[in-house]
Chimera marker file (.cmm) of the C-alpha trace (Angstrom):
<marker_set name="trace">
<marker id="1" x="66.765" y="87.724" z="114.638" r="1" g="1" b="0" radius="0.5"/>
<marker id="2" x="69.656" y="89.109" z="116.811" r="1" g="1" b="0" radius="0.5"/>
<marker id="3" x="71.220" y="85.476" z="116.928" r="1" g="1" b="0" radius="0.5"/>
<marker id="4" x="71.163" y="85.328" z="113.249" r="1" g="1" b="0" radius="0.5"/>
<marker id="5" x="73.211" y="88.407" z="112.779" r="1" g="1" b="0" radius="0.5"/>
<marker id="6" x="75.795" y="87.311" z="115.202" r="1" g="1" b="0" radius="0.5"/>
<marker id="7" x="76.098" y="84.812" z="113.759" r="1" g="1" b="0" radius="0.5"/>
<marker id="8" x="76.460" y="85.721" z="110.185" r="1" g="1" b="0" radius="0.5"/>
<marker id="9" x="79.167" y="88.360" z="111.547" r="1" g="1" b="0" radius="0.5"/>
<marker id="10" x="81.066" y="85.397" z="113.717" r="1" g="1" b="0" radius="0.5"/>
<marker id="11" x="80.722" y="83.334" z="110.131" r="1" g="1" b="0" radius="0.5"/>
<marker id="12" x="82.425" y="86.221" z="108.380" r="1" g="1" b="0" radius="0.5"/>
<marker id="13" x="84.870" y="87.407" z="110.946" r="1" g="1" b="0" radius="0.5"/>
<marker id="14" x="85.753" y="83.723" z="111.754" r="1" g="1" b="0" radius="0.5"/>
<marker id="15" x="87.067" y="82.731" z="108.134" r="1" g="1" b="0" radius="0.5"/>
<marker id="16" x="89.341" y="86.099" z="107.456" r="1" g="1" b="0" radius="0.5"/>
<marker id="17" x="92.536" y="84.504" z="108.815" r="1" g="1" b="0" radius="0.5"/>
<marker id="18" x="92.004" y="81.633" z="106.648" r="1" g="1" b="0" radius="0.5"/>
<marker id="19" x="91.322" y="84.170" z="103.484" r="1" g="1" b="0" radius="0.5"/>
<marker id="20" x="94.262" y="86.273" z="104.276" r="1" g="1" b="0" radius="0.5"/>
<marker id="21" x="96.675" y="82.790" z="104.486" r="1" g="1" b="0" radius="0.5"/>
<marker id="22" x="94.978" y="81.940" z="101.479" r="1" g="1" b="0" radius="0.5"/>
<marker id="23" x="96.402" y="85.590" z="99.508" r="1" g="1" b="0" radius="0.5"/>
<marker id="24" x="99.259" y="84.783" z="100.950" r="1" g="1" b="0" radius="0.5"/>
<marker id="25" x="99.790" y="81.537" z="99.564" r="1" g="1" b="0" radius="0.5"/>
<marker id="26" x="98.466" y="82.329" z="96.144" r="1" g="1" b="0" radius="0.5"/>
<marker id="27" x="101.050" y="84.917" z="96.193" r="1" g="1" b="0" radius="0.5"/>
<marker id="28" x="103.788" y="83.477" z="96.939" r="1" g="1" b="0" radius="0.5"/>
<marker id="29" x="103.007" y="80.267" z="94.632" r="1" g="1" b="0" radius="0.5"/>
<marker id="30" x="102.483" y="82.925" z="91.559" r="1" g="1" b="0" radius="0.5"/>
<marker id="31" x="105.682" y="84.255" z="91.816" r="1" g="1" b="0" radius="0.5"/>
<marker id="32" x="107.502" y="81.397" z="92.603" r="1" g="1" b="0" radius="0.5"/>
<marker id="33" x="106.468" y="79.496" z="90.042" r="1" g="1" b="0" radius="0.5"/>
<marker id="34" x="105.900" y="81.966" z="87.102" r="1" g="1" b="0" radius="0.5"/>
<marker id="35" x="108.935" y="81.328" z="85.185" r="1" g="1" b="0" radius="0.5"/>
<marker id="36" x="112.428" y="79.982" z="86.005" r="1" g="1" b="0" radius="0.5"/>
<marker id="37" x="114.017" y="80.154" z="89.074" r="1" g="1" b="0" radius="0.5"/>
<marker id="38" x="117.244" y="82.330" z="86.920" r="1" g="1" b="0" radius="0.5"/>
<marker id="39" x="118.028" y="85.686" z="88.565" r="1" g="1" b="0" radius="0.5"/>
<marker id="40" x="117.133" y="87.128" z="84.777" r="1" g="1" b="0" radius="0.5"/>
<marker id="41" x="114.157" y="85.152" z="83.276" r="1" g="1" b="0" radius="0.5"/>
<marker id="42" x="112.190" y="85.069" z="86.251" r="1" g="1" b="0" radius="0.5"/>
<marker id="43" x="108.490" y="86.725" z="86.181" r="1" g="1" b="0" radius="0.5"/>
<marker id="44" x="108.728" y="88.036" z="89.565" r="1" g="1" b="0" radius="0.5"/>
<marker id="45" x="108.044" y="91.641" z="88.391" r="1" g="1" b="0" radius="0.5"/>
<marker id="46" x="105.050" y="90.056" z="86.100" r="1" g="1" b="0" radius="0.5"/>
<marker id="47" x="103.790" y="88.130" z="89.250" r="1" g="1" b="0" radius="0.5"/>
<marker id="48" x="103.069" y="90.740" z="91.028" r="1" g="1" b="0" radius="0.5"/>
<marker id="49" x="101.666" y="93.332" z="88.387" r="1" g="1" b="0" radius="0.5"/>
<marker id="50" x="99.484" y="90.514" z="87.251" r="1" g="1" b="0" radius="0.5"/>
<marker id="51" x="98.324" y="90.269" z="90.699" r="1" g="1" b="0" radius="0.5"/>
<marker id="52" x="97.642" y="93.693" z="91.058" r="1" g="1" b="0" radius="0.5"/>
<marker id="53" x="95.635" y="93.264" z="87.393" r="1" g="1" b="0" radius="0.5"/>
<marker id="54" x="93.780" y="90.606" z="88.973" r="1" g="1" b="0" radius="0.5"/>
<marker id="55" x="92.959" y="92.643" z="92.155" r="1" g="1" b="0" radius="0.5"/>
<marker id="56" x="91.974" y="95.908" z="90.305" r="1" g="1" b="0" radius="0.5"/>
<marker id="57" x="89.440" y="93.243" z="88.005" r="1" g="1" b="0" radius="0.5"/>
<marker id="58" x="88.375" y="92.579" z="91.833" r="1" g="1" b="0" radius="0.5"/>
<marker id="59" x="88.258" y="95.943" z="92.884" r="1" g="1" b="0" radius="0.5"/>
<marker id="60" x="85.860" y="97.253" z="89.628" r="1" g="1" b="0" radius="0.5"/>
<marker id="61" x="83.841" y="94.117" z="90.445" r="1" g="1" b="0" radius="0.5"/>
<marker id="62" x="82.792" y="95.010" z="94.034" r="1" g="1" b="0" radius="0.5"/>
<marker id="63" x="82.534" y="99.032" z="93.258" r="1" g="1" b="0" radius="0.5"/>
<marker id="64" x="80.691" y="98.302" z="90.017" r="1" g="1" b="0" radius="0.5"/>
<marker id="65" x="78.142" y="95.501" z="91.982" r="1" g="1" b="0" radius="0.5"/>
<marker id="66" x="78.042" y="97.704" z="94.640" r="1" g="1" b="0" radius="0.5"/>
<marker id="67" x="76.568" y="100.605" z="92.734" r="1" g="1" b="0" radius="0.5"/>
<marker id="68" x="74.309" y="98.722" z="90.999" r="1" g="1" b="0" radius="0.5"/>
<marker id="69" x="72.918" y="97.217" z="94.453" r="1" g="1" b="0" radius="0.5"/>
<marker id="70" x="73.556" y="93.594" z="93.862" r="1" g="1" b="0" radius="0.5"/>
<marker id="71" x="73.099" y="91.167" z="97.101" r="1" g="1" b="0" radius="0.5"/>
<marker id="72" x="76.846" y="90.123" z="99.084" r="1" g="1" b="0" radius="0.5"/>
<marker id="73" x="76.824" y="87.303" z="101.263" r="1" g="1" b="0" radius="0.5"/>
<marker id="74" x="79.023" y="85.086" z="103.200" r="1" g="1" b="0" radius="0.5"/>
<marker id="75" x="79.458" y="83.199" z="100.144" r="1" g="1" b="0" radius="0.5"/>
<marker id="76" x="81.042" y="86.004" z="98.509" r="1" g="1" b="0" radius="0.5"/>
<marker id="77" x="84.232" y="85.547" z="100.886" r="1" g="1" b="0" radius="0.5"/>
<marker id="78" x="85.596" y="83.194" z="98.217" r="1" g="1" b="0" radius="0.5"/>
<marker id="79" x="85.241" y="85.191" z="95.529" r="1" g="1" b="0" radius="0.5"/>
<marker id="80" x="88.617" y="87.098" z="95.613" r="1" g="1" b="0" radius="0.5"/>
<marker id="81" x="90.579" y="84.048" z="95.576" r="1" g="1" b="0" radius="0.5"/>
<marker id="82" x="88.419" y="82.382" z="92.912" r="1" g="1" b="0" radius="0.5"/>
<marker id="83" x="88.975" y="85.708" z="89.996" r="1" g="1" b="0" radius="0.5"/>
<marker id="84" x="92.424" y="86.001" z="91.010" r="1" g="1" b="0" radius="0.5"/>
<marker id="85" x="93.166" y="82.633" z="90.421" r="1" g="1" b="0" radius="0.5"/>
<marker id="86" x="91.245" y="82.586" z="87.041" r="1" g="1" b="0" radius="0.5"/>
<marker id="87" x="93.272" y="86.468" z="86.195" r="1" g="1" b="0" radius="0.5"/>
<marker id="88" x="96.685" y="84.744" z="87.191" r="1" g="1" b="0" radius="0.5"/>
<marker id="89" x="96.203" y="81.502" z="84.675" r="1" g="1" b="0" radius="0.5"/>
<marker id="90" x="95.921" y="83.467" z="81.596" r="1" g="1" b="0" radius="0.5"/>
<marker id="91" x="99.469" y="85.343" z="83.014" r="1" g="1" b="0" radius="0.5"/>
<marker id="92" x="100.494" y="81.844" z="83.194" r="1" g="1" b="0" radius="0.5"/>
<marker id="93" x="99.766" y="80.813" z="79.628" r="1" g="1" b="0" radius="0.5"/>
<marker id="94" x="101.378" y="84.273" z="78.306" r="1" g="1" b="0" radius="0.5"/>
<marker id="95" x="104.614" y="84.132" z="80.248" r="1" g="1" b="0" radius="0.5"/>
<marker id="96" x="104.986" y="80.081" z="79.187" r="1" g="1" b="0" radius="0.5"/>
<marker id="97" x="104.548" y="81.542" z="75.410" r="1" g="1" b="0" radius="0.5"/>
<marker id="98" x="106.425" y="84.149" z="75.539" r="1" g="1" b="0" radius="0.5"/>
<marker id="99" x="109.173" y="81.477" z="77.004" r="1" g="1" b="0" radius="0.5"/>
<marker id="100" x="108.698" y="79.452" z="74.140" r="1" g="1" b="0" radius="0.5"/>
<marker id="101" x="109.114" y="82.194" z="71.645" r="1" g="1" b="0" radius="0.5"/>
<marker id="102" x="112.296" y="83.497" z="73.123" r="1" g="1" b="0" radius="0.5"/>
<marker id="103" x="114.394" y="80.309" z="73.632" r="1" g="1" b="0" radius="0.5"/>
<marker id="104" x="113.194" y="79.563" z="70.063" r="1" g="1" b="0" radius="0.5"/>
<marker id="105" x="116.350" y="79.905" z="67.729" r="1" g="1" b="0" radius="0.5"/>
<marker id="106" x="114.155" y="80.858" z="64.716" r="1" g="1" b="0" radius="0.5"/>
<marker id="107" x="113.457" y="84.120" z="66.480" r="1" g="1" b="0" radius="0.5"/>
<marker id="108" x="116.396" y="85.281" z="67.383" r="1" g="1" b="0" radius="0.5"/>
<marker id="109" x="116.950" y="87.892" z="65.066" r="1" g="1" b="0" radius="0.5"/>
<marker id="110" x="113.281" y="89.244" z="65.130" r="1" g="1" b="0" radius="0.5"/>
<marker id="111" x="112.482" y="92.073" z="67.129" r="1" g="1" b="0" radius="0.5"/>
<marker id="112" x="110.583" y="92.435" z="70.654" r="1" g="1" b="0" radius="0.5"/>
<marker id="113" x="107.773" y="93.965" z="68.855" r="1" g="1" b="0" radius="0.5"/>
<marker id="114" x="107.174" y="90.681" z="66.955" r="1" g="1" b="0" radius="0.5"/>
<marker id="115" x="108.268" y="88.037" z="69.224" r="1" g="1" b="0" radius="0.5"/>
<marker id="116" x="105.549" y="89.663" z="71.504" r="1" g="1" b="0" radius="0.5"/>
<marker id="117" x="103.048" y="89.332" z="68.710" r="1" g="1" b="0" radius="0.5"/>
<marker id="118" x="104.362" y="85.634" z="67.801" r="1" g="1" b="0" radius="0.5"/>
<marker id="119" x="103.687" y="84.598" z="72.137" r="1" g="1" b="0" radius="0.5"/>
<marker id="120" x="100.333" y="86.863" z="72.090" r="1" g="1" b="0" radius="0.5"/>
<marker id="121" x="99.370" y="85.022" z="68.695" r="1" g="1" b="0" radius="0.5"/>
<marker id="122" x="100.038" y="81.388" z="70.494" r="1" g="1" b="0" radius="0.5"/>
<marker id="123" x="98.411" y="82.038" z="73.503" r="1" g="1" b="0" radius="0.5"/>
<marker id="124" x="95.688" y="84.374" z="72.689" r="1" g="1" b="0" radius="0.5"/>
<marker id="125" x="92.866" y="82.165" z="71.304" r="1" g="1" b="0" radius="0.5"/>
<marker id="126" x="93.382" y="79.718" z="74.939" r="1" g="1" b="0" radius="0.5"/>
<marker id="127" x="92.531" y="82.500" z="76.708" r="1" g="1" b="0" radius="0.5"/>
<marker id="128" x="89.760" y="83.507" z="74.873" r="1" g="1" b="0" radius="0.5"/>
<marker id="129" x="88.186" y="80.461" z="75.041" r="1" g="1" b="0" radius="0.5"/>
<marker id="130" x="88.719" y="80.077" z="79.109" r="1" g="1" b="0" radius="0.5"/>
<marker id="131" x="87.218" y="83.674" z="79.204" r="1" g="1" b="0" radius="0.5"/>
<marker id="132" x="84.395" y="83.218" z="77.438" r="1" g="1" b="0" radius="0.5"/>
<marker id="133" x="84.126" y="79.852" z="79.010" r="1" g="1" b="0" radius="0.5"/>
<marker id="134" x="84.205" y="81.372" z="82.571" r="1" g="1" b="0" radius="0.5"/>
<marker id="135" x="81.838" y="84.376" z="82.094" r="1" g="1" b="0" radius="0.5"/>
<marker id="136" x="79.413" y="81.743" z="80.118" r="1" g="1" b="0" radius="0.5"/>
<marker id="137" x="79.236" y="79.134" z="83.044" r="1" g="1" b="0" radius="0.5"/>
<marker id="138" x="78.938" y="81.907" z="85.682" r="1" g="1" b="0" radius="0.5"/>
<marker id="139" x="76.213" y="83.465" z="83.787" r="1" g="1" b="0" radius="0.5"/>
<marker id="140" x="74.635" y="80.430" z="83.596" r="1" g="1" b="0" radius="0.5"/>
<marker id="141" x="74.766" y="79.510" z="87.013" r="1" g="1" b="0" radius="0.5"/>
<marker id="142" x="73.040" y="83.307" z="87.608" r="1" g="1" b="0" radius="0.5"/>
<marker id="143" x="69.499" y="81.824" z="86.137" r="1" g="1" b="0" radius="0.5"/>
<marker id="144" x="69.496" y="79.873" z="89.903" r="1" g="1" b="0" radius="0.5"/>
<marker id="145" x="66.368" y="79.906" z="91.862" r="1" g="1" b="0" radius="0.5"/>
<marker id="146" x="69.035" y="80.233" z="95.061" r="1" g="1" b="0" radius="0.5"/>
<marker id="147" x="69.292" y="84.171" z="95.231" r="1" g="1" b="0" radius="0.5"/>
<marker id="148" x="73.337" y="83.635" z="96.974" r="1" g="1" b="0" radius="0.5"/>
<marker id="149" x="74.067" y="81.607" z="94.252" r="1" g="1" b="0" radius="0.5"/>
<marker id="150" x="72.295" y="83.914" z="91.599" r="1" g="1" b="0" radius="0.5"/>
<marker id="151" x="74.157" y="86.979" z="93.065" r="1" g="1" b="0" radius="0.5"/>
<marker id="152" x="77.879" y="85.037" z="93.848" r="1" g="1" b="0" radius="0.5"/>
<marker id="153" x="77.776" y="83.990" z="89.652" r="1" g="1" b="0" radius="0.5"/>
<marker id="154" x="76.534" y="87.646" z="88.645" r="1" g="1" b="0" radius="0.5"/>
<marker id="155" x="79.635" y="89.290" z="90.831" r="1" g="1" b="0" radius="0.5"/>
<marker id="156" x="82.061" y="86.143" z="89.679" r="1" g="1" b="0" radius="0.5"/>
<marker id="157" x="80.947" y="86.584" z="85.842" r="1" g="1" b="0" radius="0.5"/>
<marker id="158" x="81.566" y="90.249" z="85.710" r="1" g="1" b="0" radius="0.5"/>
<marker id="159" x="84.722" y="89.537" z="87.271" r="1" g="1" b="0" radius="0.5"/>
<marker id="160" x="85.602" y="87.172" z="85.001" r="1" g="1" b="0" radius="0.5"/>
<link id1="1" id2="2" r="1" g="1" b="0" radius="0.2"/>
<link id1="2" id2="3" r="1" g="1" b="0" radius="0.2"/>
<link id1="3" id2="4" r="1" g="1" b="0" radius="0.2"/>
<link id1="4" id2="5" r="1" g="1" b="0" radius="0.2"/>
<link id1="5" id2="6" r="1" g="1" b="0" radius="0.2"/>
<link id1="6" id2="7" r="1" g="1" b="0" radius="0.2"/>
<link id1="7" id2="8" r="1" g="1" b="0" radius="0.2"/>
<link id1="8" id2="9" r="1" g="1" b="0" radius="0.2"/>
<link id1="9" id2="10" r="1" g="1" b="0" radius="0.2"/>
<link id1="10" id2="11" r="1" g="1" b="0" radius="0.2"/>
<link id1="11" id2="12" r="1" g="1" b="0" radius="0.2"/>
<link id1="12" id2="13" r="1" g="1" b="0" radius="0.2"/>
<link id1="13" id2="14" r="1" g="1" b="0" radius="0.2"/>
<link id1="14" id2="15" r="1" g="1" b="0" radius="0.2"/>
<link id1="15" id2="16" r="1" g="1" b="0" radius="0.2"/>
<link id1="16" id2="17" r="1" g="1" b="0" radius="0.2"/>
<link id1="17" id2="18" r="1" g="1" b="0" radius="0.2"/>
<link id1="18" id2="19" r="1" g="1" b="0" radius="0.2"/>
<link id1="19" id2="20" r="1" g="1" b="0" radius="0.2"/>
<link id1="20" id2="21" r="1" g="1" b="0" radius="0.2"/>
<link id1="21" id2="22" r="1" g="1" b="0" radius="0.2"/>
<link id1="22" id2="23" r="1" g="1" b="0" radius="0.2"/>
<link id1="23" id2="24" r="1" g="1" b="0" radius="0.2"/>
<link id1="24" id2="25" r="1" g="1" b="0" radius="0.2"/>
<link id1="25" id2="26" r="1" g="1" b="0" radius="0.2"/>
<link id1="26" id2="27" r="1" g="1" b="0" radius="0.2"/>
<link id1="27" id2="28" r="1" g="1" b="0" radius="0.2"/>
<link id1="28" id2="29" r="1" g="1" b="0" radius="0.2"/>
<link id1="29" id2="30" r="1" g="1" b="0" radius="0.2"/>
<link id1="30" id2="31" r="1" g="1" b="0" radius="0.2"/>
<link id1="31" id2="32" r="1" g="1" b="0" radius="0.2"/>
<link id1="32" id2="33" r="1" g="1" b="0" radius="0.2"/>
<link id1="33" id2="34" r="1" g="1" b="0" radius="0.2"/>
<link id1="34" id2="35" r="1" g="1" b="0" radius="0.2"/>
<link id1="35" id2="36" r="1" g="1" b="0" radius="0.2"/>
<link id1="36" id2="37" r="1" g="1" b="0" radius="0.2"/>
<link id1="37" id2="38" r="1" g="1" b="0" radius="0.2"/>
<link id1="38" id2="39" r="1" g="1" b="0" radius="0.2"/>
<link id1="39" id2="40" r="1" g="1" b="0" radius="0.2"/>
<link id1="40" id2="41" r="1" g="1" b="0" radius="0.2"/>
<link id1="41" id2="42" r="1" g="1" b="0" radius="0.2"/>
<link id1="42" id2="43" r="1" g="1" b="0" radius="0.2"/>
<link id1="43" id2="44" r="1" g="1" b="0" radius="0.2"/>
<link id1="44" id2="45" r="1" g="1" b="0" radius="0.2"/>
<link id1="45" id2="46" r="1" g="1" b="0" radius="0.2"/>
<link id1="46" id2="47" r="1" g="1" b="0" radius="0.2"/>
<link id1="47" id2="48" r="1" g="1" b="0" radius="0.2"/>
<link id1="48" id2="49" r="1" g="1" b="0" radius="0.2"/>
<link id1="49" id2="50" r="1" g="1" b="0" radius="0.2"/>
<link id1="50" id2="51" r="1" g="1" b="0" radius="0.2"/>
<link id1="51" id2="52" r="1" g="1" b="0" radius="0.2"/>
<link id1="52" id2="53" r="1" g="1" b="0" radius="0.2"/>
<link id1="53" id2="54" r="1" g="1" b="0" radius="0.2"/>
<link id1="54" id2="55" r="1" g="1" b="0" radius="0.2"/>
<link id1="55" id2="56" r="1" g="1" b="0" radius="0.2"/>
<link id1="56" id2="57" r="1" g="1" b="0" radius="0.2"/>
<link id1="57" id2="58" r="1" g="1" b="0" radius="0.2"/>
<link id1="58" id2="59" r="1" g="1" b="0" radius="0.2"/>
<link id1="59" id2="60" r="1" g="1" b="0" radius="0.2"/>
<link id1="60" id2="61" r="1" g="1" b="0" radius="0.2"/>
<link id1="61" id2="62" r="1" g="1" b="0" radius="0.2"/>
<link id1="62" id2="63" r="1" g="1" b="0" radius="0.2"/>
<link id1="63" id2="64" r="1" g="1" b="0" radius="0.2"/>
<link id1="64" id2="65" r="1" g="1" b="0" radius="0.2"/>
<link id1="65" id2="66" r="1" g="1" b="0" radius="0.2"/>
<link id1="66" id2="67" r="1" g="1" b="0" radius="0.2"/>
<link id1="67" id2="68" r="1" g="1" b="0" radius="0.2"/>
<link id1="68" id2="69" r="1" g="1" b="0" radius="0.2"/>
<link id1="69" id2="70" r="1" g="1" b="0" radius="0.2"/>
<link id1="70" id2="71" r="1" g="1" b="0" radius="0.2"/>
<link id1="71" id2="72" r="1" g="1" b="0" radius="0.2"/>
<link id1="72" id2="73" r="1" g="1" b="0" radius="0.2"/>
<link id1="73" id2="74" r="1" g="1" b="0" radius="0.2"/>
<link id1="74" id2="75" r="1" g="1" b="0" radius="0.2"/>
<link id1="75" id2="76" r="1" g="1" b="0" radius="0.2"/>
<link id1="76" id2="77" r="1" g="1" b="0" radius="0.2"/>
<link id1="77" id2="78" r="1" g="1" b="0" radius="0.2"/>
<link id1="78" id2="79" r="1" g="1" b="0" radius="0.2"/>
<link id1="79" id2="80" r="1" g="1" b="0" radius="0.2"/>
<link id1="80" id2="81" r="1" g="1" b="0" radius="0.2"/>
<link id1="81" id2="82" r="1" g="1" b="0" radius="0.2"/>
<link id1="82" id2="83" r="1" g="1" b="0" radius="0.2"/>
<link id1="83" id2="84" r="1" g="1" b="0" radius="0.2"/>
<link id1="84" id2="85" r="1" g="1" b="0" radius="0.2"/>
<link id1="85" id2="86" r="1" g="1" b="0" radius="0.2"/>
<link id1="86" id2="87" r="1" g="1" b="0" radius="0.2"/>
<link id1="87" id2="88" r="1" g="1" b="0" radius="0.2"/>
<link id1="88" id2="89" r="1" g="1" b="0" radius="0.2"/>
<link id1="89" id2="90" r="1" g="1" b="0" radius="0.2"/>
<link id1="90" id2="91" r="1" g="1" b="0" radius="0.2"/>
<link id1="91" id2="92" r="1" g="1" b="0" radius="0.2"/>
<link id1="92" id2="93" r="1" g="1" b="0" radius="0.2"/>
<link id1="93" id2="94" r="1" g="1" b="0" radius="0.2"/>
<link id1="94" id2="95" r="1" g="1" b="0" radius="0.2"/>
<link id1="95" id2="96" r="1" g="1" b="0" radius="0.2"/>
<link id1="96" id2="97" r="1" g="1" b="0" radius="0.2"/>
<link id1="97" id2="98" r="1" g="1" b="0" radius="0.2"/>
<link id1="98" id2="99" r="1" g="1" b="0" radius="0.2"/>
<link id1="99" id2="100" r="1" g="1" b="0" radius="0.2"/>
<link id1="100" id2="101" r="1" g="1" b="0" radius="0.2"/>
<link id1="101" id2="102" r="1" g="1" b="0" radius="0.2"/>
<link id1="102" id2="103" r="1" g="1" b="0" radius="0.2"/>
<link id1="103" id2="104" r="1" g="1" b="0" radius="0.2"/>
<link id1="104" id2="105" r="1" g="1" b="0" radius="0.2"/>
<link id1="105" id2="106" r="1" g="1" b="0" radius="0.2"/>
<link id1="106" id2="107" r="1" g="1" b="0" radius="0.2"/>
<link id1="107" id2="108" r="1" g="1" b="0" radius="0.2"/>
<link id1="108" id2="109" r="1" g="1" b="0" radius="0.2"/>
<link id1="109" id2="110" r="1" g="1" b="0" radius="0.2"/>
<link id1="110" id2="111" r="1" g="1" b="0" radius="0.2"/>
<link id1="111" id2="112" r="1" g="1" b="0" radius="0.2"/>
<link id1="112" id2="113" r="1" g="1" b="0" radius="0.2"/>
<link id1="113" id2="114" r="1" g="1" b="0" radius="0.2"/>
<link id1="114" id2="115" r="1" g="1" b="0" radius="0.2"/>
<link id1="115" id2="116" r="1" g="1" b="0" radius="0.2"/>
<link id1="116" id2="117" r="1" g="1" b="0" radius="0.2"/>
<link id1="117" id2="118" r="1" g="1" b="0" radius="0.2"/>
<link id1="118" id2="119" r="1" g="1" b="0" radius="0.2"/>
<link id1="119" id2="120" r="1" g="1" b="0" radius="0.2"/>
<link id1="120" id2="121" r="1" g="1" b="0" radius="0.2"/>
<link id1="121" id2="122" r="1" g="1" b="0" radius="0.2"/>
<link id1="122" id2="123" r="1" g="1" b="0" radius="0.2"/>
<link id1="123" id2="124" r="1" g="1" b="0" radius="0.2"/>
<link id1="124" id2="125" r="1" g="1" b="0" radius="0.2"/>
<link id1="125" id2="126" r="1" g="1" b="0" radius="0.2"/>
<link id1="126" id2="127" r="1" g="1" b="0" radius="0.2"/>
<link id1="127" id2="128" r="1" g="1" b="0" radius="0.2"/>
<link id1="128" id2="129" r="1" g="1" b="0" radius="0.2"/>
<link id1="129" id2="130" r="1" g="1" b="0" radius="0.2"/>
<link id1="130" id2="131" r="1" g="1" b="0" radius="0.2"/>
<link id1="131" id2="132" r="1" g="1" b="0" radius="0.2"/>
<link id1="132" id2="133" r="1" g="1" b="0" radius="0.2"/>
<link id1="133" id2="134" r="1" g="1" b="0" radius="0.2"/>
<link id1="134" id2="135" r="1" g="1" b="0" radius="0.2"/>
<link id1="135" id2="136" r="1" g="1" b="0" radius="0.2"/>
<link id1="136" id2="137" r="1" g="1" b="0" radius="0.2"/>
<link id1="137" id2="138" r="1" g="1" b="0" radius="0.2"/>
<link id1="138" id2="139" r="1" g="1" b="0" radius="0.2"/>
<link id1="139" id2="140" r="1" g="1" b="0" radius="0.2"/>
<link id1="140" id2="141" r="1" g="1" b="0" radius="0.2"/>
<link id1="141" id2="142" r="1" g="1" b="0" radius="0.2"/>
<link id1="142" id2="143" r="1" g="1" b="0" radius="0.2"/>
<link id1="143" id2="144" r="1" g="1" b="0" radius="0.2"/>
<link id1="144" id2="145" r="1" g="1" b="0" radius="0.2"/>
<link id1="145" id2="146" r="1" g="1" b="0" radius="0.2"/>
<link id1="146" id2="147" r="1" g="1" b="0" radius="0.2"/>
<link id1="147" id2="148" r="1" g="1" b="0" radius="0.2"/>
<link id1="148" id2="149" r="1" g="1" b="0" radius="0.2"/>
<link id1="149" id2="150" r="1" g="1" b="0" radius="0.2"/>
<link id1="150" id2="151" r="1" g="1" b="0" radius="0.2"/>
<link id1="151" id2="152" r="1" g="1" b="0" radius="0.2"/>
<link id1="152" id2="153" r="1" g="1" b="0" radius="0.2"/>
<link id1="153" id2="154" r="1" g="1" b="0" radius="0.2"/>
<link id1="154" id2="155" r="1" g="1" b="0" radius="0.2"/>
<link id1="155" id2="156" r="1" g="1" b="0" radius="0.2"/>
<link id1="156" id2="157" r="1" g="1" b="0" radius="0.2"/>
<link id1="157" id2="158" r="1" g="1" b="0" radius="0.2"/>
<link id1="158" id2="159" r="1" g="1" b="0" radius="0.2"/>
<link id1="159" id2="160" r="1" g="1" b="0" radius="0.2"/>
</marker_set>
């Protein structure tokens, strides 16, 4: 029994540099690539608040799982990565609409207020359908027999 647990803990400690390169990377592609490379139109500023958004979604997931007692295992490691890559696509589909909208000469003479409305209105219903599509297939995936992989969907889908 001892062997098991040293090894579970060698499992969990052994992967955290690869997590933390992993962060890293995600990072720095998000704000790279969200938006133009221009000094004004960048999303630099949005990268990272949507990254914080994605890790406070993270954080309420693991307090919220927590105090309801729900199972974490080693699979759970991958978890992080997975919501904040799902929380940073819909910040990609906003930004690239809101893009649109602005560079559009129609709307140049309409106000912030509805040229936010206008990219909101384009984007919204794509991102409804990957969130309902997410939380659906992780919910699904929580009727598993496999109590990790019951637990890892019911964590990812209220996440999601």
């Amino acid at each position: 029994f001892f062997g098991q647990e040293d090894s579970l803990a060698d499992a969990l400690t052994g992967d955290l540099p690869l997590l933390s390169a992993g962060f890293v990377l995600l990072a720095v592609y998000v704000i790279l690539f969200l938006g133009d490379f221009h000094s004004v139109r960048s999303h630099r500023l949005l990268a990272l608040k949507a990254l914080a958004t994605a890790g406070l979604a993270l954080g309420t997931c693991f307090g919220v799982s927590s105090l309801l007692g729900m199972f974490f295992g080693p699979v759970h490691q991958i978890l992080p990565l997975l919501i904040i890559g799902i929380g940073i696509d819909d910040c990609f589909h906003i930004s690239r609409a809101a893009d649109n909208v602005y560079l559009n000469e129609a709307n140049k003479d309409k106000s912030v207020a509805t040229k936010v409305a206008i990219a909101l209105s384009s984007s919204g219903a794509s991102i409804t359908v990957t969130s309902f599509t997410n939380v659906a297939v992780f919910l699904l995936s929580a009727i598993s027999r496999l109590p990790a992989l019951r637990f890892f969907a019911l964590w990812a889908a209220m996440a999601s």
